[in-house]
C-alpha positions in Angstrom: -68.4 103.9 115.2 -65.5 102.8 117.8 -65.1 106.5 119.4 -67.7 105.0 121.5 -65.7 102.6 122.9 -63.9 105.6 124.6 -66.3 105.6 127.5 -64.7 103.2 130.0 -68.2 101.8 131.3 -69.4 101.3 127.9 -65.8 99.0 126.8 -65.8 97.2 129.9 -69.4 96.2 129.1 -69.0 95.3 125.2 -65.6 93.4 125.8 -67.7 91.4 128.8 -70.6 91.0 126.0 -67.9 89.8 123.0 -66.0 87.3 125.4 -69.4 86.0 126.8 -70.4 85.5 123.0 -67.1 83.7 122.5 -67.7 81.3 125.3 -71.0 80.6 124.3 -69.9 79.8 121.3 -67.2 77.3 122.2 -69.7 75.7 123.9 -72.4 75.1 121.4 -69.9 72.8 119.3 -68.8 71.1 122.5 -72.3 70.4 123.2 -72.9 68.7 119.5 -69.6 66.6 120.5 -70.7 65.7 124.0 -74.2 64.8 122.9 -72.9 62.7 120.2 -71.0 60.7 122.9 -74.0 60.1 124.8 -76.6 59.5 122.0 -74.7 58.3 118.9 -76.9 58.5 115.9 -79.6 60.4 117.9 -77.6 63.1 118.9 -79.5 65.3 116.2 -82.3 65.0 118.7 -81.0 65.3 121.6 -79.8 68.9 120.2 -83.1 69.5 118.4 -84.3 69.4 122.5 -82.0 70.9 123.9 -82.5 74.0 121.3 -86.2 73.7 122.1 -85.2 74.2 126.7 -83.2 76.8 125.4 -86.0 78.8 123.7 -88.4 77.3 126.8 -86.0 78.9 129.6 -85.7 82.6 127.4 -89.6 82.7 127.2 -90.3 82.0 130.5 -87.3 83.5 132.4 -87.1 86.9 130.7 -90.0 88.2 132.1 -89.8 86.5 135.7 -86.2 88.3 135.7 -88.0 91.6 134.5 -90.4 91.3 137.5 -88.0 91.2 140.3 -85.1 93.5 138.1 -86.0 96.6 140.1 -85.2 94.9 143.9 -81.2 93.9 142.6 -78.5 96.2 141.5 -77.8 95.7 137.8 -74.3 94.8 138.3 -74.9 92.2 140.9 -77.6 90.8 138.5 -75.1 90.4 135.6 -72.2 89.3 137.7 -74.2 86.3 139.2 -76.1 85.3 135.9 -72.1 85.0 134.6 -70.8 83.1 137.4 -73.8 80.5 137.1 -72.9 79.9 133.5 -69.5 79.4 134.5 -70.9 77.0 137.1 -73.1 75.3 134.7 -70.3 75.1 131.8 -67.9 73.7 134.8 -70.4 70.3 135.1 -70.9 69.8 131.6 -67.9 67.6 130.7 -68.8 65.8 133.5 -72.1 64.7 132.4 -73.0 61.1 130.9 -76.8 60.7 130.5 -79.1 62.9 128.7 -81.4 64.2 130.7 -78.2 66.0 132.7 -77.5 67.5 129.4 -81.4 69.0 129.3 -81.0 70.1 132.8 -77.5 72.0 132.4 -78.8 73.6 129.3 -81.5 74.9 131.3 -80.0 76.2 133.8 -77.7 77.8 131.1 -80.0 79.3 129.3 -81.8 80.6 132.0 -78.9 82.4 133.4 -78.4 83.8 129.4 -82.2 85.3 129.6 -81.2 87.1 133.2 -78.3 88.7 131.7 -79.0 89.7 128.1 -81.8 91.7 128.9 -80.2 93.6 131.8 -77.4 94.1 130.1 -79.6 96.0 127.0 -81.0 97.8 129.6 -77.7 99.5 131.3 -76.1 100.2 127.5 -78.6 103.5 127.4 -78.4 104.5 130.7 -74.4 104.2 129.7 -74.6 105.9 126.5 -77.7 108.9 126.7 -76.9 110.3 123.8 -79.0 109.1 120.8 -75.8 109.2 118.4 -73.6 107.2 120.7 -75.8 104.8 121.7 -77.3 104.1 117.6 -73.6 102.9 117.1 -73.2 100.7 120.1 -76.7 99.0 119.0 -75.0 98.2 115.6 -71.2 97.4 117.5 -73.8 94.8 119.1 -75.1 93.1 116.3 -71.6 93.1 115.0 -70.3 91.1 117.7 -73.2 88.4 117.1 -72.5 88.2 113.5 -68.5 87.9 114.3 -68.9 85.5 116.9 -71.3 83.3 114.6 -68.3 82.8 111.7 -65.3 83.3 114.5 -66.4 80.7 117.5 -66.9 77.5 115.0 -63.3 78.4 113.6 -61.7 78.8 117.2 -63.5 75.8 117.9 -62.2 73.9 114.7 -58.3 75.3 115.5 -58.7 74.3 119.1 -60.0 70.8 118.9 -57.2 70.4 116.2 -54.9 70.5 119.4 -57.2 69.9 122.4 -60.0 67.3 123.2 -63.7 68.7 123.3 -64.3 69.0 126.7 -61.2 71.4 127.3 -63.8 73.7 124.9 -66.1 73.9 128.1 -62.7 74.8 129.9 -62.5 77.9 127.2 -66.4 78.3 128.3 -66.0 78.6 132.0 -62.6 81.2 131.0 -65.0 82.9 129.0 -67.7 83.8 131.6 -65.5 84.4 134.7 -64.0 87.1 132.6 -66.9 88.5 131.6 -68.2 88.8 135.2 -64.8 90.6 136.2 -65.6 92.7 133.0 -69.0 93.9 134.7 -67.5 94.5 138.2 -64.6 96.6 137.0 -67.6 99.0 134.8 -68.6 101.5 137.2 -72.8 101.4 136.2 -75.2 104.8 136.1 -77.4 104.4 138.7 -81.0 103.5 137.1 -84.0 106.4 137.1 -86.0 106.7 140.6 -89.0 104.6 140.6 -91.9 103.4 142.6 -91.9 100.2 143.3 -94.3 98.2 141.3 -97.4 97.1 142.1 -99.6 93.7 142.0 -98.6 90.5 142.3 -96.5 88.5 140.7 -98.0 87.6 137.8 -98.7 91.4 137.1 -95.5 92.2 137.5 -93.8 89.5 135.5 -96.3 90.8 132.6 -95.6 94.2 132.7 -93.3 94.3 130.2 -95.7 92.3 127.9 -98.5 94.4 128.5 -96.5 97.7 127.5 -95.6 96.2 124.1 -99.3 95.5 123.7 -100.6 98.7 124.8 -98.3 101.1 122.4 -98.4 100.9 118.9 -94.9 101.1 117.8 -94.4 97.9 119.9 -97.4 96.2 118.8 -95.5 96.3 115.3 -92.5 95.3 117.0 -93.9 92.2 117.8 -95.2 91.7 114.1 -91.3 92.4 112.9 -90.1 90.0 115.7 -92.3 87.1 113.7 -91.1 87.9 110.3 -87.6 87.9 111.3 -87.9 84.3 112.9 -89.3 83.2 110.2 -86.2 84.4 107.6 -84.1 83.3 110.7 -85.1 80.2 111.0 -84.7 79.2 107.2 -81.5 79.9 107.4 -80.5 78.6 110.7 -82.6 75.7 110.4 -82.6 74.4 105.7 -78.8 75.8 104.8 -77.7 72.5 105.4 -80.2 70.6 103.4 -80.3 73.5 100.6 -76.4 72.9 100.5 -76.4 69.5 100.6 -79.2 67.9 99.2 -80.9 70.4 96.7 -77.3 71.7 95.7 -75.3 68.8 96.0 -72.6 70.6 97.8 -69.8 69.1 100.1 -70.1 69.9 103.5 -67.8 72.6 103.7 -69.7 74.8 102.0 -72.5 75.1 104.6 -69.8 77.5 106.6 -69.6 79.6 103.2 -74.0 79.7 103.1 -73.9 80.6 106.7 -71.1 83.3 106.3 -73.0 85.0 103.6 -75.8 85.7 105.9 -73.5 87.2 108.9 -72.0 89.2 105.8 -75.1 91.0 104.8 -76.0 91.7 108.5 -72.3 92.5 108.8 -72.7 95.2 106.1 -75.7 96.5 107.3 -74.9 97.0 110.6 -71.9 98.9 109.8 -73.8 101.2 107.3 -77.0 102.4 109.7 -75.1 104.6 112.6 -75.3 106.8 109.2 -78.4 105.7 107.9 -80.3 106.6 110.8 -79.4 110.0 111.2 -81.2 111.2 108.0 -83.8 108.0 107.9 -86.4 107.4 110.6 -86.2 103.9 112.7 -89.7 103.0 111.0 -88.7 103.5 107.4 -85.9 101.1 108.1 -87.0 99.0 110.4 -90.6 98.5 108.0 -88.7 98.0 104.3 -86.5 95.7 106.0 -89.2 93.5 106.9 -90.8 93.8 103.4 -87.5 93.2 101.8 -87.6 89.7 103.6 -91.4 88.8 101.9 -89.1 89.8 98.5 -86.2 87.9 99.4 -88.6 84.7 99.8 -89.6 84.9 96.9 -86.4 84.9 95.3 -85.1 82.0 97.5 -88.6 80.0 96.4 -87.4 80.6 92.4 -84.0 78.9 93.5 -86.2 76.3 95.2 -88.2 75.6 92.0 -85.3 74.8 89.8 -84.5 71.5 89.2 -80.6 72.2 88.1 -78.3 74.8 86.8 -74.9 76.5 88.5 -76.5 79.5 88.8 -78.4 78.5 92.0 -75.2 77.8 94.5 -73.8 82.0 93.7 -77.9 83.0 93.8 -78.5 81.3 97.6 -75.5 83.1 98.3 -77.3 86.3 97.5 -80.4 85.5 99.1 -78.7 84.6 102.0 -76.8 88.0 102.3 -80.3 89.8 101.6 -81.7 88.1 104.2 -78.9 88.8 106.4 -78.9 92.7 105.5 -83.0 92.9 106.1 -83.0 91.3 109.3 -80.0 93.5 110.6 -82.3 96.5 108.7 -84.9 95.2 111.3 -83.0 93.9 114.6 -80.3 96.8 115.0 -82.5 99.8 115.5 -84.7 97.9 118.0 -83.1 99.3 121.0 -83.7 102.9 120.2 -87.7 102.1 119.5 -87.3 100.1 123.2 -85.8 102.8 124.4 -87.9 105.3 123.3 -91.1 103.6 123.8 -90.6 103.0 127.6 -90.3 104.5 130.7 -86.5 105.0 132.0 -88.0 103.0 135.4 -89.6 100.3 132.8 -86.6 100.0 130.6 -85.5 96.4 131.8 -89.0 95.0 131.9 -89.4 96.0 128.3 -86.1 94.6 127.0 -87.2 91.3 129.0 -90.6 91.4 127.2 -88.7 92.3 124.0 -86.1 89.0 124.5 -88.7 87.0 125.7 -91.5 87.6 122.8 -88.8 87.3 120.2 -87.2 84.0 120.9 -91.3 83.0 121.2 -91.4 83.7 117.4 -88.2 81.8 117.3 -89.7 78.9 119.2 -92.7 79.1 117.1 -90.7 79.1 113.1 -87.8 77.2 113.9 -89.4 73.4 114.5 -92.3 75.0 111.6 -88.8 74.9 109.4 -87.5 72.1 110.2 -90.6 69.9 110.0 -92.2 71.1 107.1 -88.7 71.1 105.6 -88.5 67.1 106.1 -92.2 66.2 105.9 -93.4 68.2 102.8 -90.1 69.7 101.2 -88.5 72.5 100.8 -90.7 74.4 98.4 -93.5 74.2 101.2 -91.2 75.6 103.9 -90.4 78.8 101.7 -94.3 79.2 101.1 -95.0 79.0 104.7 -92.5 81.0 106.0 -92.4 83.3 102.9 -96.2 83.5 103.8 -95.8 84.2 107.7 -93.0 86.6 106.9 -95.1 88.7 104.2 -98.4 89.3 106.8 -96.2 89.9 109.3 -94.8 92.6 107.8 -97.9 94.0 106.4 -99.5 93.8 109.7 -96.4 95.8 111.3 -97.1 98.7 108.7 -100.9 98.5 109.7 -99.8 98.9 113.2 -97.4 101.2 112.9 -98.9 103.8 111.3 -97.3 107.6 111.0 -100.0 109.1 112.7 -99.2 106.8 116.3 -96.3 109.2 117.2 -97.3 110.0 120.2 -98.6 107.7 123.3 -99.8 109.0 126.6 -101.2 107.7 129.5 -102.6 111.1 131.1 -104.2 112.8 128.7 -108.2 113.0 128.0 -109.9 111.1 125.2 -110.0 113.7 121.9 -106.5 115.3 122.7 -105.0 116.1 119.9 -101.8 113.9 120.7 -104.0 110.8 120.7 -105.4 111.0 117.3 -104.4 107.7 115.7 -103.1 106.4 118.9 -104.4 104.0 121.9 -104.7 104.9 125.2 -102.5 103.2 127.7 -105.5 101.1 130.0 -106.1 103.3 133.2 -105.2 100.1 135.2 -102.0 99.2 133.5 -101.1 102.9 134.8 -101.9 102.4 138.0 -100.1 99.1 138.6 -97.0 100.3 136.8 -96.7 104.2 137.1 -96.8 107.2 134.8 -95.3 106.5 131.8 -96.2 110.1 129.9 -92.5 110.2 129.6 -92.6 107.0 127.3 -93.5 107.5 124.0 -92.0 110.0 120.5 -91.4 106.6 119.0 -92.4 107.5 115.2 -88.6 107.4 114.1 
């Protein structure tokens, strides 16, 4: 997996990714601190906010970057999304009422949904061959996993030395590098294109309106959902599970919450492998039905009153649902990639970033409230519930016979059976895309 970090461009760009992840991590537990200066006892909500502007600004700023994506150079894109987080991370220790905090995050955040997607757009263009670029989409969801256990332990070491705010100091480090990172990679220059079309609405929704239009995304969107909702139990219920329902001292939320990077861990490192025998759809579609399992599993754990076995059993469930989300989320790049257009490649991984973190926006606070207002047993039931037709409605969708997608070709060609057309007038405002589509693996 690490041969391909032997391609300068592509090194440059993960180290830039890994050091960004670091930063951003430092500065999530800076931000609980800060918060709790300013708020006190209410600084759970002034985080449950601030969570909520975050998944506001990646909804709505994904696709307005994906819009406009075509008249800057990638690199120039990047380098300025990293220099306003630096910016933004700069002001934050300075900061001493709460609606500052709701701005900065913003602003943050906004910058993160103008440079993730970009950046998933160059890797391919980086790494053309299928092989190559399979293992930099699982060195990816490696570094997420790492920097979720690695970050809160940096950040526990530093603070065991440092005040708080010198974290947003670490921050600031942290981006600035990251933009020198992207400067130093010499980039491919992206596939000729025609200009878009339409206004600005249409071409902000372009991106969108391809995921609707092809089947294999259409499903995407389906495994996007049932992800969040796994996700979000996790994210959102390890601490009360731990807690309340386990009686557990705090430090073993850490141990919950390293279980599930482990599984994703695990699984991440295993695909590069996987994938070359199996097809992205045979993974991608179990994983999501092994989450409506893995509910189930976590709802038996839920129903039992007592008993010892339940702390090493949410372990396990936790790892499963680590393993079948990273089943799901690190062959997503190769479907992206083979289900769009070179010239549409950045609007798509906008739409995909942006439609996601809408599931995410959508299960998260459905955790957390049902969690606190009906109990735990209810949350599993819903989410175990939205997770299940979720995934059923991504095997519906995604069918073995939609292989092929054009845009070109007449009604009762053979490469359309079990396929939909691409709308002539999407076409026209957006180009040809016959080159878009083998997307059955």
């Amino acid at each position: 997996m690490l041969a391909v970090l032997r391609n300068r461009t592509y090194r440059h760009l993960f180290a830039a990714q890994v050091i960004a992840l670091v930063g951003t991590g430092l500065a999530t537990v800076a931000l609980g601190l800060l918060a709790y200066d300013i708020a006190g006892a209410d600084a759970g909500s002034v985080l449950g906010t601030a969570l909520a502007i975050k998944m506001v600004a990646y909804v709505a700023i994904a696709p307005a970057v994906g819009a406009v994506a075509h008249r800057i150079p990638r690199r120039a894109l990047m380098v300025t999304a990293d220099l306003t987080r630096a910016g933004v991370a700069l002001f934050l220790p300075f900061v001493d009422q709460v609606w500052q905090v709701y701005v900065l995050v913003f602003l943050l955040q906004s910058a993160s949904a103008a440079f993730t997607p970009t950046f998933q757009a160059v890797i391919p263009d980086v790494l053309p061959k299928e092989r190559d670029y399979t293992r930099a989409l699982s060195m990816s969801r490696l570094a997420y996993d790492l920097e979720s256990l690695f970050s809160p332990a940096l950040a526990a070491a530093l603070l065991s030395v440092i005040t708080y705010n010198w974290l947003f100091t670490g921050t600031v480090l942290g981006f600035l590098a990251s933009a020198a990172l992207v400067v130093s990679a010499v980039l491919p220059q992206p596939a000729a294109s025609t200009p878009p079309t339409g206004g600005a609405y249409a071409r902000a929704t372009a991106g969108s309106r391809l995921f609707f239009a092809v089947p294999q995304l259409r499903a995407l969107l389906a495994l996007n959902l049932a992800v969040a909702a796994a996700s979000a139990m996790v994210t959102v219920n390890s601490v009360v599970y731990v807690r309340d329902t386990l009686g557990l001292s705090a430090g073993a939320v850490p141990l919950a919450l390293g279980a599930y990077g482990a599984g994703s861990m695990v699984v991440a490192l295993l695909l590069p492998r996987v994938l070359e025998r199996v097809s992205d759809r045979t993974v991608m579609l179990r994983g999501a039905l092994l989450l409506a399992v893995v509910f189930a599993g976590l709802g038996a754990i839920t129903a039992s009153a007592s008993g010892s076995w339940r702390w090493p059993a949410l372990l396990i469930v936790w790892a499963a649902f680590g393993a079948a989300c990273s089943m799901v989320l690190t062959p997503t790049g190769r479907l992206i990639r083979r289900s769009a257009p070179a010239r549409e490649r950045t609007a798509a991984f906008a739409a995909q970033f942006s439609l996601s973190h809408g599931c995410w926006l959508l299960t998260y606070p459905l955790a957390g409230w049902l969690g606190a207002a009906a109990g735990l047993q209810w949350a599993v039931v819903a989410l175990g519930s939205i997770a299940l037709g979720a995934s059923l409605l991504a095997v519906r969708l995604w069918s073995t016979r939609a292989a092929h997608v054009h845009a070109d070709l007449p009604v009762g060609h053979p490469h359309l059976e079990g396929a939909r057309r691409i709308p002539t007038g999407w076409r026209h405002s957006h180009g040809d895309i016959t080159d878009a589509v083998h997307a059955s693996r």
